[in-house]
C-alpha positions as CSV (number, residue, x, y, z in Angstrom):
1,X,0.0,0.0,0.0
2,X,1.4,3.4,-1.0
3,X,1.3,6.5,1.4
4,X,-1.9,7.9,-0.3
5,X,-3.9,4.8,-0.3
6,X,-2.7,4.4,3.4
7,X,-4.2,8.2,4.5
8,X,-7.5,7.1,2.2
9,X,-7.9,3.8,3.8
10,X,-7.7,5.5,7.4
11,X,-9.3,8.3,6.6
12,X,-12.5,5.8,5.7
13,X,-12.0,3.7,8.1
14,X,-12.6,6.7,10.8
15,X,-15.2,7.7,9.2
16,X,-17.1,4.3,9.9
17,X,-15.7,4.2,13.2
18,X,-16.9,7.7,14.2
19,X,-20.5,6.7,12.4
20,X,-21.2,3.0,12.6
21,X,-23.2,1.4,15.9
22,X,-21.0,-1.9,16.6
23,X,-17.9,-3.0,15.7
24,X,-16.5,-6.1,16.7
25,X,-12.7,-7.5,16.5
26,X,-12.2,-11.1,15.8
27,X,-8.9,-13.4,15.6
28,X,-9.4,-14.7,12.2
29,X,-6.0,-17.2,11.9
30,X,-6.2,-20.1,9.7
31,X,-9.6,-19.2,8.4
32,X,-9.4,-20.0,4.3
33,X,-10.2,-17.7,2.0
34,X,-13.4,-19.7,1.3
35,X,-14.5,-19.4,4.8
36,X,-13.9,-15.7,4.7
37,X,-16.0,-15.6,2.4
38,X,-18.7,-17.6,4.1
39,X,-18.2,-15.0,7.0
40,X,-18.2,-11.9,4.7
41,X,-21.6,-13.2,3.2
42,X,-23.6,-14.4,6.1
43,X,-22.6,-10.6,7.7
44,X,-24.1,-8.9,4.4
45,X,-27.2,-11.1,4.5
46,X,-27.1,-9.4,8.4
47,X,-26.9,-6.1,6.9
48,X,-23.1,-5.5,8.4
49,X,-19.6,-4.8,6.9
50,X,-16.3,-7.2,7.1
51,X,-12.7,-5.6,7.0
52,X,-9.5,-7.2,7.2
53,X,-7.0,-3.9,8.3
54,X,-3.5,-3.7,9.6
55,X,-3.6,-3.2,13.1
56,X,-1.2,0.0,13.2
57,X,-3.8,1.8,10.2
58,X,-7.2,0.6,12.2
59,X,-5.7,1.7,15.6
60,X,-4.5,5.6,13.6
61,X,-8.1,5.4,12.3
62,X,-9.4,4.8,15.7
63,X,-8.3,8.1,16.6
64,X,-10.6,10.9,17.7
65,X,-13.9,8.5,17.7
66,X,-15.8,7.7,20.8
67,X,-14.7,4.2,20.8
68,X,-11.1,5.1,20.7
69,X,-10.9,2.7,23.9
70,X,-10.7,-0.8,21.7
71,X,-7.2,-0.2,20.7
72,X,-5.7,-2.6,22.5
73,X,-7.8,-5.5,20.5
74,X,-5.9,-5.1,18.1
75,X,-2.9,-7.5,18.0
76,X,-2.4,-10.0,15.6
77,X,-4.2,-11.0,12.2
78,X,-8.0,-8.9,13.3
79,X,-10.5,-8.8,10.9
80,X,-13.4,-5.8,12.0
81,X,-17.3,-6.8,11.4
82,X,-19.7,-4.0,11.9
83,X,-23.0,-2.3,11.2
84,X,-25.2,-0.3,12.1
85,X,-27.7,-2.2,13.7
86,X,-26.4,-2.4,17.0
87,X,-27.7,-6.6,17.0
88,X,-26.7,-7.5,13.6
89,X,-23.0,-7.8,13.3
90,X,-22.4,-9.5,16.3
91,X,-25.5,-12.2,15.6
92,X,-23.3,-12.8,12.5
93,X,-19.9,-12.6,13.9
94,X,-21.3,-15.6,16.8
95,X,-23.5,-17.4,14.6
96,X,-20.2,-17.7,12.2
97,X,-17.6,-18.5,15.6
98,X,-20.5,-21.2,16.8
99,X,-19.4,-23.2,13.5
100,X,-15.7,-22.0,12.6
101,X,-13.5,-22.3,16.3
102,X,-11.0,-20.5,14.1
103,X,-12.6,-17.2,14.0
104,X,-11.7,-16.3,18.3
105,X,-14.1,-13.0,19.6
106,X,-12.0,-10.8,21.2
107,X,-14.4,-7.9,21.7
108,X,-15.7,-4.8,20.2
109,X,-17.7,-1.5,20.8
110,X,-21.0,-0.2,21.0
111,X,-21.2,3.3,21.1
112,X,-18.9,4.6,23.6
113,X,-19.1,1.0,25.7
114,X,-16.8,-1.4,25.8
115,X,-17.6,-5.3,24.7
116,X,-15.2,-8.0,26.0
117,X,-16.0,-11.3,24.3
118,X,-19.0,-12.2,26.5
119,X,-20.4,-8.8,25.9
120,X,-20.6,-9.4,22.3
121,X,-22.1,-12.9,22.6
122,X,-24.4,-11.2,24.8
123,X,-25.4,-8.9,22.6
124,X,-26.3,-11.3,19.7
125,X,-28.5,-13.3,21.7
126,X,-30.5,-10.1,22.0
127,X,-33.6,-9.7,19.2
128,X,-32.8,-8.0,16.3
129,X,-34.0,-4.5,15.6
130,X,-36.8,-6.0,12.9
131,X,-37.7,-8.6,15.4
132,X,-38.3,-6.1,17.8
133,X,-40.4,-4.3,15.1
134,X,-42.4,-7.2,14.3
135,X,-43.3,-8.1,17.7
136,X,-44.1,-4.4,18.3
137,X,-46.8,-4.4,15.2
138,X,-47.9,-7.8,16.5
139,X,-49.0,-6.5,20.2
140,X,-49.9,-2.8,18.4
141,X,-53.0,-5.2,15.9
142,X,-53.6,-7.9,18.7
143,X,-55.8,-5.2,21.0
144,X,-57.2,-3.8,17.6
145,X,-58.5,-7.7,17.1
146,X,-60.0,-7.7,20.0
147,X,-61.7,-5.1,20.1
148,X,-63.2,-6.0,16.2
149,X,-64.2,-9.3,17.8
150,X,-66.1,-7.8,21.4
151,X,-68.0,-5.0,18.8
152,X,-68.8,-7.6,16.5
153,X,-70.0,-10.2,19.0
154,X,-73.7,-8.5,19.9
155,X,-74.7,-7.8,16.5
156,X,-73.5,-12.2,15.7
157,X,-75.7,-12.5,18.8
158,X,-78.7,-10.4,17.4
159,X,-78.6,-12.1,14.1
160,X,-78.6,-16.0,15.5
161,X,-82.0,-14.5,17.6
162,X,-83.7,-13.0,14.9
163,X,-82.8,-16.1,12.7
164,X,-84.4,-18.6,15.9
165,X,-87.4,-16.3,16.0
166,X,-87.8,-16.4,12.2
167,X,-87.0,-20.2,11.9
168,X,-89.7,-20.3,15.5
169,X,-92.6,-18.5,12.5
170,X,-92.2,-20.6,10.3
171,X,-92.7,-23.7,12.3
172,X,-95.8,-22.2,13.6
């Protein structure tokens, strides 16, 4: 990498430092390129970001952001998984470590907190922000059911004693 491509690479990688919600660093030794792959697609399909950086350009980049306080995660070959949906990454980043032991959490950032590994697992067991969503428009209609079925109820009730009365006259 040349000196220019070096002060763009940083200069973006601040950026998504300073904007992003969670970022986690992962120990990614002996993982094949296949298997990076794997990883890079299953955090996509989460809606998140995977970087492989040198650790002396992420921790320059790290700089002047609110998480500045992960520095010292990186040692060794890291690779940085991210997004902006404070669930997503890491969901990825665990559900990918559960299968692949050689992908090792080391920990990671959410906002101006610190993550240790545990944190981060922690964090993925958590609903995702469209689950959360989902179950919010599912108790939001539920009481708007109800209500449809207690208004609705007299007049069912009304109809099957008009139909007994009618059903009672032609009997007769």
């Amino acid at each position: 990498m040349e000196r220019a491509e070096k002060h763009e690479f940083v200069a973006a990688l601040n950026t998504v430092f300073a904007n992003t919600g969670v970022v986690v660093v992962a120990h990614y030794s002996g993982l094949s390129v296949a298997q990076m792959t794997d990883l890079r697609a299953q955090v996509r399909q989460a809606g998140g970001t995977v970087k492989v950086a040198k650790n002396r350009l992420a921790k320059l980049a790290l700089r002047g952001t609110e998480i500045e306080h992960i520095t010292d995660l990186f040692e060794g070959p890291t690779v940085i998984v991210y997004s902006d949906d404070p669930v997503a990454a890491p969901k990825a980043a665990v559900e990918f470590a559960k299968k692949n032991d050689k992908l090792v959490l080391l920990g990671g950032a959410l906002g101006s907190t610190n993550l240790d590994a545990e944190g981060v697992k922690a964090l993925a067991s958590m609903p995702s922000l469209d689950e959360l969503r989902g179950k919010l428009v599912g108790m939001i209609n539920t009481p708007a059911t109800r209500v449809a079925q207690v208004l609705s109820a007299p007049a069912g009730q009304l109809a099957r004693v008009f139909d007994a009365y009618a059903k009672k006259d032609e009997a007769a």
